[in-house]
N, C-alpha and C positions, 0 to 999 in steps of 0.2 A: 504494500500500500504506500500510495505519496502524498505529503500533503504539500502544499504551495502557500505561504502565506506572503501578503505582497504588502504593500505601503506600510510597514513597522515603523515607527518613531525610534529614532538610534535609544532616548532613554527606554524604552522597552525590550529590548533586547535583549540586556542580561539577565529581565526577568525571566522572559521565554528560554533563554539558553538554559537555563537552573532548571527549570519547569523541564525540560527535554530531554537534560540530565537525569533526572530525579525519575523520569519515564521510559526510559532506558531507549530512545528516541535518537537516530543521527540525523545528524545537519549536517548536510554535502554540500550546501553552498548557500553560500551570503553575498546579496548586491547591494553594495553603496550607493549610493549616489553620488554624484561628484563634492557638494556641497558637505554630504556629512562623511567623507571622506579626505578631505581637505580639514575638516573639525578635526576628525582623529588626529590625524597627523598633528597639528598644531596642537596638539594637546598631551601628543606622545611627547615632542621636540621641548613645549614646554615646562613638560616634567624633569627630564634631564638637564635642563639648560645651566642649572646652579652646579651639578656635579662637576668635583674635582676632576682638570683634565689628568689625563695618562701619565706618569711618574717614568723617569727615567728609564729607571731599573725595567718596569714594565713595558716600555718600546723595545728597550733592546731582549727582553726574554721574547717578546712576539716577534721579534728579527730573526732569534737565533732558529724560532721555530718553523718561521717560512722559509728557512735553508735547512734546513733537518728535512721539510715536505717533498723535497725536488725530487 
């Protein structure tokens, strides 16, 4: 069985996601819209934006590791 549900408001969504959960329910796919896709993002970006950037030690351990992958 499939269900289609169309025009979700982005705040409803995590209520339904839980509820889907909880009803042992997958979800194969989610459309944004541009608008509330453009929200996300600005709101992921903003959440990180105060985080401390990358520490020395930490660039060059990620260095040593993308020459370890070749």
């Amino acid at each position: 069985m499939r269900l289609v549900i169309e025009n979700i408001k982005s705040k409803h969504y995590k209520w339904l996601a839980e509820m889907a959960k909880a009803l042992d329910f997958k979800v194969v796919e989610v459309e944004l819209s541009e608008d509330e896709e453009d929200a996300y993002l600005l709101a992921a970006m903003e959440e990180v934006k105060d985080e401390p950037v990358v520490s020395k030690a930490e660039a060059e351990e990620f260095e040593q590791w993308l020459k370890s992958v070749k």
